[in-house]
N, C-alpha and C positions, 0 to 999 in steps of 0.2 A: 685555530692557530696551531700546528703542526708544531714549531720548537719554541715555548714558551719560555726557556733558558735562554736562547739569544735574542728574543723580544726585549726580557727584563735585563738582559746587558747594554740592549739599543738604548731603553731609557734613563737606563742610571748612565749612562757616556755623556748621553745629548742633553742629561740636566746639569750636568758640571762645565759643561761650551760655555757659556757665558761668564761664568766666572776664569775661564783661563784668557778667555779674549780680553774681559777689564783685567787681568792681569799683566796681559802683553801689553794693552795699550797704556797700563799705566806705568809699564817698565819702559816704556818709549815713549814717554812722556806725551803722551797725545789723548790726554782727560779731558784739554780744553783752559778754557783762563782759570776756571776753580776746578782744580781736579775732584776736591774733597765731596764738595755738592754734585758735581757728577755722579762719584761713586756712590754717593747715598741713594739719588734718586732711581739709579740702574737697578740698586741693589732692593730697593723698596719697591719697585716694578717689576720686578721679578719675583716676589714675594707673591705679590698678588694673580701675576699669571700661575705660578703653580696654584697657587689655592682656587684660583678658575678652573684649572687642568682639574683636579682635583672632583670639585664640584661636577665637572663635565663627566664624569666615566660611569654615573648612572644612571643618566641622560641614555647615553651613547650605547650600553650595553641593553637597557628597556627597549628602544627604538630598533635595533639593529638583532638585538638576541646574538652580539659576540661577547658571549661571556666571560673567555681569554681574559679581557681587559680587566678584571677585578684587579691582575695583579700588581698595576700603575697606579690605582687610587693612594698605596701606601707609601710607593715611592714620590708621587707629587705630594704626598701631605710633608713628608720629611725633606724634600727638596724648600719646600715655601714655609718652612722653621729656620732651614741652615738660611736661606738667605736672609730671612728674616731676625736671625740673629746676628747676622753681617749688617746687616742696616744699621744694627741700635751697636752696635763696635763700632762701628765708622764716626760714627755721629759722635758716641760717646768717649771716644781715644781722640778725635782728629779735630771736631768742627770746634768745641768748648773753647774754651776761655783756659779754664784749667781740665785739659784735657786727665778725664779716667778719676776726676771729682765728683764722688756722690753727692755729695751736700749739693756742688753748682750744676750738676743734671738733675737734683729734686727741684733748686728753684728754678731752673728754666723750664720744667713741665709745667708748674703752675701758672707759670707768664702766661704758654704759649700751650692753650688748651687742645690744639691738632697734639700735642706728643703727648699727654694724657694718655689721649683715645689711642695713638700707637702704643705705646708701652703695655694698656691693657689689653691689646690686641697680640702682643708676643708673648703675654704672661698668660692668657688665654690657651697659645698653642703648646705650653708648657707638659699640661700632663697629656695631651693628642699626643706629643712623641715620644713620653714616658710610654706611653701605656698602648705602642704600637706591635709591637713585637706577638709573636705568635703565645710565648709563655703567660703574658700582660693577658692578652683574651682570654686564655687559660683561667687565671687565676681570679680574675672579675667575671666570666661568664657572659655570652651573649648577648642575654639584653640589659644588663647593664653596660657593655663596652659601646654597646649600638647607642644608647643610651647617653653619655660622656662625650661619645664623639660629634652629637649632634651642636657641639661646641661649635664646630669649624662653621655652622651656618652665621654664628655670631660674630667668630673672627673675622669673615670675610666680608662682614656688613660692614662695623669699625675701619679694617685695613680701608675700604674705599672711601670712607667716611676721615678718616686722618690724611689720605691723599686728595681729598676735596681741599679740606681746610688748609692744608699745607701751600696748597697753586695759588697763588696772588692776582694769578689775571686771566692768562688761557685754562680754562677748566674743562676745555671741551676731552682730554684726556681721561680725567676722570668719570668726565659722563659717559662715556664709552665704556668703563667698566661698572659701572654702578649699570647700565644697558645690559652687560652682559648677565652681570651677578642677577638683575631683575629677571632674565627668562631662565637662567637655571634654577632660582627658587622657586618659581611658578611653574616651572615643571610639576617643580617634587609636592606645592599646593592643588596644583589639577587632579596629579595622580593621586593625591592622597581624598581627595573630594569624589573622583568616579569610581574610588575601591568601598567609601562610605555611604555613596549612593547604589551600591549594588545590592543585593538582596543578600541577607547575610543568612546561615544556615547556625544554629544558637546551642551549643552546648547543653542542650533539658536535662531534665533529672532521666535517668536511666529508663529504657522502654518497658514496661510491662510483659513479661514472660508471654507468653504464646506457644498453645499445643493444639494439632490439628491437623488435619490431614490436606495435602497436597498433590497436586498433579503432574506427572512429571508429563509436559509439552513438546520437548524436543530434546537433542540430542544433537552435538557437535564434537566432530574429531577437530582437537587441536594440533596435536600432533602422534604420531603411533601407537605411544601410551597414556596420552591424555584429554579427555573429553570435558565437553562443559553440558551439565545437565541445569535445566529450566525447569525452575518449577512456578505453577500459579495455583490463585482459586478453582476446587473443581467447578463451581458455579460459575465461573469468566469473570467474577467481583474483586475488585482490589485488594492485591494482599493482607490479611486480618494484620499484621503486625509492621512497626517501624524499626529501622534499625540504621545505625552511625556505618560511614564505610569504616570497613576495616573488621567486622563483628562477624559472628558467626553463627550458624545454627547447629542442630543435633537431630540427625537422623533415627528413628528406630526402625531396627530392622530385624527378619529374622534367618537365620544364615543356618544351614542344617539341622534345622527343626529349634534353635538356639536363640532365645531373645538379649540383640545385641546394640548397642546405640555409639554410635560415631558421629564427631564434631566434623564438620567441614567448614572452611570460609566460606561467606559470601563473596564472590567475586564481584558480583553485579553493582553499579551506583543506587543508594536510598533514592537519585532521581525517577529510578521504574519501578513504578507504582504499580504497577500488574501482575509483575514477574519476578523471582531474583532468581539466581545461580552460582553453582558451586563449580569449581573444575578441578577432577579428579587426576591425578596421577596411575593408573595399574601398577601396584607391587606384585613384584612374581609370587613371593610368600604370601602379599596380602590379604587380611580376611574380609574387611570392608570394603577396600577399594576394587578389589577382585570380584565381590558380589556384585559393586553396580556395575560395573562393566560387563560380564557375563549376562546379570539379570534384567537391566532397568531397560524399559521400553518406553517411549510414547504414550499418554495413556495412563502408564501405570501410575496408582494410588500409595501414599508413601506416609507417614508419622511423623509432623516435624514438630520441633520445639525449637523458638528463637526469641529475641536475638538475645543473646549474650556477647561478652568479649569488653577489655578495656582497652583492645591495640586498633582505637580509632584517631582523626583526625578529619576533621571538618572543613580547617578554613581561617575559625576564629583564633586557633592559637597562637597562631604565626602569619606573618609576610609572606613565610617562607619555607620550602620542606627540603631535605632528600632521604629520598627514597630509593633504599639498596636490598636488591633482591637477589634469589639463587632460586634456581632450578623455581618447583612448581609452589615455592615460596612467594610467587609473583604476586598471589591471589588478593591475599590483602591488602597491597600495596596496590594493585589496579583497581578497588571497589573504589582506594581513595583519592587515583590519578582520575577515572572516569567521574567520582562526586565531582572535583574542580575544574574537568575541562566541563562537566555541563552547565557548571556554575558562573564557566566565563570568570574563573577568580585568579584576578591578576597577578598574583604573587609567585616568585619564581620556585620552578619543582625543578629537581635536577633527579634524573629518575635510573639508575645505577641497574643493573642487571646482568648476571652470571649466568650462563647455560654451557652446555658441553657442545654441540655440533649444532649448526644452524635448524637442521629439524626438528633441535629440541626448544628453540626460542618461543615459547609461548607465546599467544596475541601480536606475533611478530608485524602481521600486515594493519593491524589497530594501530601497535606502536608506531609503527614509521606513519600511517595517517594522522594520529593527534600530533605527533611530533611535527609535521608540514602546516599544522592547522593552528597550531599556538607556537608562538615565537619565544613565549614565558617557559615552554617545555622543554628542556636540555636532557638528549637520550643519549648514555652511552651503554653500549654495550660489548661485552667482553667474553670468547668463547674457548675453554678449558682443551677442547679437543675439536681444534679447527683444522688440521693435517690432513692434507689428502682430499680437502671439501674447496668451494670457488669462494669463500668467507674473504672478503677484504677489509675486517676492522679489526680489533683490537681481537688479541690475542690471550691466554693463560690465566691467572687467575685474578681476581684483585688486591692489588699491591698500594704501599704506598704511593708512588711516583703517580700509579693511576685514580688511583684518590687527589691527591693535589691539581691532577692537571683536570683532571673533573670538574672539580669543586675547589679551588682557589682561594676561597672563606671560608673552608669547611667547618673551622669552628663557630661560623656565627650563624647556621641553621639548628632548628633540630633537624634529626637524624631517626629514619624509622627503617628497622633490617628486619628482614624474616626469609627464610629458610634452613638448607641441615643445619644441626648443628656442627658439623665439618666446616661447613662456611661461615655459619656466623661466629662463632667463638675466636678465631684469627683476627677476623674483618673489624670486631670490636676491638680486638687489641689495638690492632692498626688505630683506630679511631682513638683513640683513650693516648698513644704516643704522637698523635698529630696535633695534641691540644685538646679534642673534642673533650667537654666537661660531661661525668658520668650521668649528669640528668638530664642531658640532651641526648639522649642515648636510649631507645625505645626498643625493645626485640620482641620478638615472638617465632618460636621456631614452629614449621606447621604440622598438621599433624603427623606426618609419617615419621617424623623426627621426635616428636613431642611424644607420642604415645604407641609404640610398636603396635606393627596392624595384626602382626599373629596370636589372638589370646595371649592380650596383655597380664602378666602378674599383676594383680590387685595392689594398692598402695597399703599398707597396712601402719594401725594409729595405737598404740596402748597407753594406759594411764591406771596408776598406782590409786590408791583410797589415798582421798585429799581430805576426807572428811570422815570423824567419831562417828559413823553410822553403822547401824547393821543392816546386810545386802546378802541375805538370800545366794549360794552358789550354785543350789538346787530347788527345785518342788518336791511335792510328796512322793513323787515317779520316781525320783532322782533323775528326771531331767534336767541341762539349764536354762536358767533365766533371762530375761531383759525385765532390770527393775529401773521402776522410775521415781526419783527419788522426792519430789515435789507431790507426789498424790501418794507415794508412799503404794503402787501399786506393782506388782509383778505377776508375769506372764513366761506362758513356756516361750526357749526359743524356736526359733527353727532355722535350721543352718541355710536350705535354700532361698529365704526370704529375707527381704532388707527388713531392717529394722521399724520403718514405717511403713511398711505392711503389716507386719506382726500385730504392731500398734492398731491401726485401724480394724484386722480381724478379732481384737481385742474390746472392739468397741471405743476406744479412743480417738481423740480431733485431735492429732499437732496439727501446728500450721505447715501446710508445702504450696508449692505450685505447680514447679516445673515438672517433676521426676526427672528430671535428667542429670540435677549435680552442677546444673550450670546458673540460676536464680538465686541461692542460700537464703530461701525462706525458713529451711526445713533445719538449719543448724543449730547443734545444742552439744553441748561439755559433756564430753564423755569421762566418770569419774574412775571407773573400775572396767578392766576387762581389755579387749582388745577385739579390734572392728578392721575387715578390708572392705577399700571402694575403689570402683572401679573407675569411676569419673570421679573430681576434685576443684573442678574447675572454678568451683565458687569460693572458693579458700584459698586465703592469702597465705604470706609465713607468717604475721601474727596471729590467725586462726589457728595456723598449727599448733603453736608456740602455748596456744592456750586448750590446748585436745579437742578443740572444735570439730565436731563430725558433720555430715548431711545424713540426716538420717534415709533418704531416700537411695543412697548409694551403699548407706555401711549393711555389710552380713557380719556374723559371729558363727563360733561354734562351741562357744563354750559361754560362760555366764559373763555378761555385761550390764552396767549401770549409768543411766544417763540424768544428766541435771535437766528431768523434766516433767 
């Protein structure tokens, strides 16, 4: 839908007709021999078409994939309140005895058990149009609002149920809506029965680190400056490790005689069990990305460590995703689009993407394939520097208006963003003033953004004496130390070596695994001294918060002490 602003004028116009028509016909006196019961029944009949209308728009948008329409379910829900509060006005001012008497509308509910069931059927839709508004979402959060609103299934059961017992003789009316109401529930019981019959992929406890060598198989230009490299077993045996889409591995490599290790996503689904894949960017400055591109071949044998990463999504957590990307941010975000279209999982992705010039659109002829091939998959895409190029879609960068007209609920998904930080830090703004609540709210910036590719500065951690002990700042050399404060043992340092190496040439067992900085088996409370690491990855801000180091990553060069 091209002008979603004159759609939403079409239907707030054409849900107020009705009410100006029983206006006109009742200023011209042509209601009938009882006007009063006429306008009751119009107005009760109209209640329940919009709450049908209502009911219909996720029917209509499943089946069709015109997702436009989310934005009438709110206007039919508030359409089929106002008249639904005109009903019980009417009724309650006009038909009584003592008309706008509480006392004689309590006892005629009692008499006449159909206006029970109505009355709790409009007291029902009470907090539905309190709590409709985009700040209401807001402020109760998604799956609770998802959650509240599953009210209206109950309204609409009542509404037909108070219009059964109301009709004295032809009820053939009512059965026509209690028909209707019966295939749009069974809709939403089908669906929810072939989403429960599907093969569910289960949140486990975290994968087991994995280091080993790899083969790199192939090799694919995406675009100018970026390739997707494959790697498998060099024996042709199924990958040694598992991993969530969205996670990442750790390269080691060595770059001018220089032993260096870089994180890259898996781009690939945990469905390919043979293979996975990374897809690189070329920085001009780059010092990783620049190696594999220059260096990596077919063939070549390569040092991995996986999977790590917590910027996953399986399936299980949601109905429903989107998924907003930039540049070759894409990566993570496609290991999770290609896990669900292989999964056949129904729930709707709306899958957002930033690039500059159409030959920078990554997986561009994949996307527009999954996109033709699941009806659940909603692409849009948006290009920064389309001038001068035959681009006919959307334009510059992501804005509000193109968030809205995207994604229409925006606030009742999560929301998963990755790439620069230039683009994500906006885009979350944008997010966070559109409603979206901060924990639905996922980022990960990738790595070129995350950790500069040219000889990054080392992160560096100090910590004060927390504790009455004596710690050695030298040996007998007047070298310094790494003392451990638990065995009460100290060792020389050495500046080129991490701290568990020192340890192990020491004759020591801490526990590690990975070496890479990305498992935290290896982390321990640094008491005294001050440690750089060059990877961090397995540290939170409460590890920090607490001088938690990886000993696998920290150097010194002067005297340190660890709780270990």
């Amino acid at each position: 839908m091209k002008d979603i602003r004159f759609a939403k004028f079409l239907v707030l116009v054409n849900g107020g007709v009705p009410l100006v028509l029983l206006g006109w016909d009742a200023f011209n006196g042509q209601l009938g021999a009882n006007p009063v019961n006429f306008a009751i029944l119009t107005t009760g009949m109209l209640t329940l078409v919009f709450l049908m209308l209502t009911l219909l728009v996720t029917p209509i948008r499943k089946l069709t994939g015109w997702n436009w329409l989310i934005f009438s379910r709110r206007t039919f829900g508030l359409y089929a309140f106002f008249y639904g509060c005109l009903h019980f006005l009417i009724f309650f001012g006009l038909s009584l005895d003592h008309p706008f008497s509480v006392t004689n509308a309590v006892s005629e509910m009692f008499k006449r058990k159909y206006l029970f069931v109505g009355i709790t059927a409009l007291l029902l839709m009470v907090p539905l149009a309190i709590t409709s508004t985009n700040a209401m979402i807001k402020r109760l959060g998604g799956p609770r609002w998802r959650a509240l609103h599953k009210l209206v299934y109950l309204v609409a059961i009542l509404g037909v149920i108070h219009f059964y017992m109301q009709v004295k003789a032809d009820v053939r009316l009512p059965l026509a809506f209690a028909a209707v109401l019966t295939i749009l529930l069974g809709f939403r019981l089908v669906a929810s029965w072939r989403k429960s019959a599907l093969p569910q992929t289960t949140a486990a406890t975290p994968p087991r680190i994995w280091s080993g060598p790899l083969r790199v198989v192939s090799i694919v230009e995406e675009t100018p400056d970026v390739r997707t490299f494959r790697f498998a077993d060099p024996e042709g045996q199924p990958l040694p490790f598992k991993h969530q889409p969205g996670q990442y591995l750790v390269l080691s490599l060595t770059i001018d005689g220089k032993k260096v290790k870089r994180t890259y996503t898996i781009a690939s689904s945990p469905t390919q069990s043979s293979y996975c894949e990374i897809t690189v960017k070329r920085e001009e400055n780059g010092y990783g990305s620049r190696h594999l591109h220059e260096t990596f071949r077919p063939g070549q044998v390569v040092n991995v460590t996986a999977p790590a990463g917590r910027f996953t999504f399986n399936g299980t957590e949601s109905r429903s995703i989107v998924l907003i990307a930039g540049g070759v941010g894409i990566t993570p975000l496609m290991s999770i689009l290609r896990h669900l279209t292989a999964q056949s999982w129904n729930g709707d992705i709306h899958f957002i993407y930033s690039a500059k010039t159409p030959r920078d659109i990554i997986f561009r002829r994949e996307l527009d394939d999954l996109h033709k091939r699941f009806p659940n998959l909603r692409l849009h895409v948006t290009l920064t520097r389309a001038e001068g190029t035959d681009w006919m879609g959307k334009h510059g960068r992501i804005t509000a208006k193109f968030l809205n007209e995207a994604v229409p609920d925006l606030a009742m998904h999560p929301i998963y963003i990755c790439g620069p930080i230039t683009m994500m830090e906006p885009t979350i703004q944008l997010l966070r003033e559109l409603g979206v609540p901060k924990e639905q709210i996922k980022s990960e910036a990738f790595v070129a953004a995350k950790r500069a590719e040219t000889a990054p500065p080392a992160s560096t951690i100090s910590a004060a004496f927390v504790a009455p002990v004596s710690i050695p700042s030298e040996d007998d050399s007047g070298e310094p130390t790494l003392t451990f404060l638990r065995s009460g043992k100290s060792v020389p340092l050495v500046p080129d070596k991490t701290l568990l190496e020192i340890a192990e040439d020491a004759g020591l067992t801490p526990d590690f695994e990975c070496r890479s900085g990305i498992c935290g088996r290896c982390k321990h409370r640094l008491v005294a001294g001050s440690v750089t690491m060059e990877v961090e990855d397995a540290l939170d801000a409460s590890d920090k918060s607490q001088n938690l180091i990886l000993l696998c990553q920290a150097k010194a060069t002067a005297s340190v002490a660890i709780d270990a």
